[in-house]
C-alpha positions as CSV (number, residue, x, y, z in Angstrom):
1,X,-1.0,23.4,8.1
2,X,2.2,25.0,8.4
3,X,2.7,28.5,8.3
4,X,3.7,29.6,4.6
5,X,2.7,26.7,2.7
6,X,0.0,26.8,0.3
7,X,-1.5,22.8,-0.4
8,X,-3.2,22.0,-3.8
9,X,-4.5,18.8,-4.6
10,X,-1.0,17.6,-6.0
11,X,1.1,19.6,-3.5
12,X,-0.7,18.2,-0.3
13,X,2.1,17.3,1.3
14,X,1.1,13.9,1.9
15,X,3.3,11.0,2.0
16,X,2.9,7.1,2.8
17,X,6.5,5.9,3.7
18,X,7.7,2.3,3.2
19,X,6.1,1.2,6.8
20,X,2.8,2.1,5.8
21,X,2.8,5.0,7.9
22,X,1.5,8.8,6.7
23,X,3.5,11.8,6.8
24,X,2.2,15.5,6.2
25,X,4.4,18.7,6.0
26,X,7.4,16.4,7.5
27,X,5.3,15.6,10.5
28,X,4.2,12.1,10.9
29,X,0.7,11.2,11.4
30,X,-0.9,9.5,14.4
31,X,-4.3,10.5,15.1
32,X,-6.2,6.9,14.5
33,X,-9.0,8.7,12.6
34,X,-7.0,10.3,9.9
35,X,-4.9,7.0,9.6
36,X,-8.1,5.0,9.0
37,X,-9.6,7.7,6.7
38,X,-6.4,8.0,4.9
39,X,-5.9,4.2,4.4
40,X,-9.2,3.7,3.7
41,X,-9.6,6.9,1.4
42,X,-6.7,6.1,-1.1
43,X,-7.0,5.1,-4.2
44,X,-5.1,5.0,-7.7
45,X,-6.0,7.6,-10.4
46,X,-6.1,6.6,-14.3
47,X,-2.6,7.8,-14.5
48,X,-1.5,5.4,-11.6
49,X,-0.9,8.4,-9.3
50,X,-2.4,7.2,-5.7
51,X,-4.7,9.7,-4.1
52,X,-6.8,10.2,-0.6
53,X,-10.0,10.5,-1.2
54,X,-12.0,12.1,2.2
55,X,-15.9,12.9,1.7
56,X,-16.1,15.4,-1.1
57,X,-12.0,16.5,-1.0
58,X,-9.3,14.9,-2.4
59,X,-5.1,15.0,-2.9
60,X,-2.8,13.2,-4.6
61,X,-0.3,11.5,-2.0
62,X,3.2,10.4,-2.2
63,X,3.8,6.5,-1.9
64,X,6.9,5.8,-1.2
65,X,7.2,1.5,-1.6
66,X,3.9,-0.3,-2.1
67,X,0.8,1.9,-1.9
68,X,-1.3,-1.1,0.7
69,X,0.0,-2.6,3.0
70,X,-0.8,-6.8,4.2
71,X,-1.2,-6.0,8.1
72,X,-2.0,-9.7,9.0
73,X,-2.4,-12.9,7.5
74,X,-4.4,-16.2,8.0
75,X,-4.4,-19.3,7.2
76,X,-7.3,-21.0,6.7
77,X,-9.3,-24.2,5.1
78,X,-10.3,-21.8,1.7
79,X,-6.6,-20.4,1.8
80,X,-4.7,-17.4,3.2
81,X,-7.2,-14.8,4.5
82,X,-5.5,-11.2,4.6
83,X,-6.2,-8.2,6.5
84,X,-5.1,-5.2,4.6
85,X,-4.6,-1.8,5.4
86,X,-7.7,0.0,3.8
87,X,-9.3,-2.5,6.1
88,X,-10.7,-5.2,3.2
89,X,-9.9,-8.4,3.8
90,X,-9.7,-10.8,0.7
91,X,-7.9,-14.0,0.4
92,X,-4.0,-14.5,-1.2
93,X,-3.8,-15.2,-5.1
94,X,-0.6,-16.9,-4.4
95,X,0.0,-16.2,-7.7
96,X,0.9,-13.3,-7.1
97,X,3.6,-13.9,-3.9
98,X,6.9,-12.1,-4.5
99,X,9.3,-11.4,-2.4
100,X,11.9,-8.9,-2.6
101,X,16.0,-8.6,-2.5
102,X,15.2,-7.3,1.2
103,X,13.4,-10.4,2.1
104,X,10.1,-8.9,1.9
105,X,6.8,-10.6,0.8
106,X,4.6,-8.4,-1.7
107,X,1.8,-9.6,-3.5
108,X,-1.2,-8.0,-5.7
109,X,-4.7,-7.1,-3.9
110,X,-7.7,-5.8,-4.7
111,X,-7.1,-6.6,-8.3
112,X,-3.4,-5.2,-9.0
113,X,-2.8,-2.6,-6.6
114,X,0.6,-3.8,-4.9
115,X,0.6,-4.7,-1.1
116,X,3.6,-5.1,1.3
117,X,3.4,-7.9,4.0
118,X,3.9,-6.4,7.7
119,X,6.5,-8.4,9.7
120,X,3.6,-9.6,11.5
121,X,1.5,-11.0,8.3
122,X,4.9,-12.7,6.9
123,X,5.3,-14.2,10.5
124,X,2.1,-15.4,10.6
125,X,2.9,-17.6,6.7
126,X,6.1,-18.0,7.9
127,X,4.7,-22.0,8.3
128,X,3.9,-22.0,4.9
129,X,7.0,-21.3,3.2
130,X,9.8,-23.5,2.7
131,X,13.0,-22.8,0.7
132,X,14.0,-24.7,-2.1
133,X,17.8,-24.3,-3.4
134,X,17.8,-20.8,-4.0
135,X,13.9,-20.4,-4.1
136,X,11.0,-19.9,-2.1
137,X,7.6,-22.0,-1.9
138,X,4.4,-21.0,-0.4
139,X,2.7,-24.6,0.4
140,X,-1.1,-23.9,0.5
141,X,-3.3,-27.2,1.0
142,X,-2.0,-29.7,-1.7
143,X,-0.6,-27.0,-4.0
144,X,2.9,-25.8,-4.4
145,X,3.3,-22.1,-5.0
146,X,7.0,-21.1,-6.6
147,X,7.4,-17.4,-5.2
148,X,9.1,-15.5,-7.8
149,X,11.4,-12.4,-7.7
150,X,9.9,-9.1,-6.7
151,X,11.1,-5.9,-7.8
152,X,8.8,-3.2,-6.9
153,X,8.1,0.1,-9.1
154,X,7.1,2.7,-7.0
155,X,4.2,4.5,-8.6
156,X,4.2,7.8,-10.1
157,X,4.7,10.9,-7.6
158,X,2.1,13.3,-7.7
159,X,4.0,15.4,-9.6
160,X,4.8,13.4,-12.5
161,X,1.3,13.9,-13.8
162,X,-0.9,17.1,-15.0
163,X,-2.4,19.0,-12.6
164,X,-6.2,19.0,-12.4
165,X,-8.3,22.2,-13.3
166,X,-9.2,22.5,-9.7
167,X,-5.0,22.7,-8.2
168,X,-5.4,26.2,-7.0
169,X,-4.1,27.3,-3.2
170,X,-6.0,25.9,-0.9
171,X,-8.1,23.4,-2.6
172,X,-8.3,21.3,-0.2
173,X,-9.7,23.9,2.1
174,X,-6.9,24.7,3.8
């Protein structure tokens, strides 16, 4: 921790950027435990604040963009398998395919928790996808998928919610 601050659960410091990559204090993350903790450990609050959840502790977290991110993707006979951040794997409700004014593939996982596709993931449906006039299609077995318009709402930073009872100094055990 760096000298001087004092963390509470919605002050942690914590940030997931755009790239799906974790930031604390200004200092970005790369120890491959605490990336796999943290990615597996976050998860949305009633209020739709995200938050890292580690063993007994937790802390709200900044998410920049979306709050999962798609890391690979496959196709396969049942449909597009993908690999998700967090670690689940689930298949595509292409449904739920968007892509953005940036050129960026999002779709819903896990229920309706937004996920970005990696450059990777959208090169490995790049296959599927065909452009239409103006539009995108994703073409999955005999089905036709129109991918519609996505403009992502970030979700609520930690701060735009009410502290919980336990948000003293150091209650993370810092």
């Amino acid at each position: 921790m760096a000298s001087g601050i004092r963390h509470t659960r919605v002050r942690s410091g914590i940030r997931l950027d755009s790239n799906g990559q974790f930031w604390h204090d200004g200092q970005k993350v790369t120890h491959p435990g605490i990336l796999r903790a943290w990615h597996r450990g976050l998860e949305r609050a009633p209020d739709g604040r995200y938050l890292i959840r580690f063993g007994h502790d937790w802390a709200f977290v900044r998410v920049d963009d979306a709050p999962f991110f798609v890391l690979r993707a496959f196709p396969e006979e049942k449909g597009v398998r993908l690999r998700l951040s967090n670690g689940v794997e689930e298949f595509l409700q292409p449904q739920t395919l968007g892509l953005s004014k940036d050129g960026v593939l999002y779709c819903k996982v896990m229920g309706d928790h937004v996920a970005k596709f990696s450059r990777q993931a959208q090169a490995d449906i790049g296959a599927l996808l065909r452009q239409d006039g103006e539009r995108f299609l994703l073409l999955l077995d005999d089905s036709t998928w129109p991918i519609e318009e996505f403009v992502l709402v970030p979700p609520p930073r930690p701060e735009e919610g009410p502290a919980p009872v336990d948000d003293g100094p150091y209650a993370l055990h810092g």
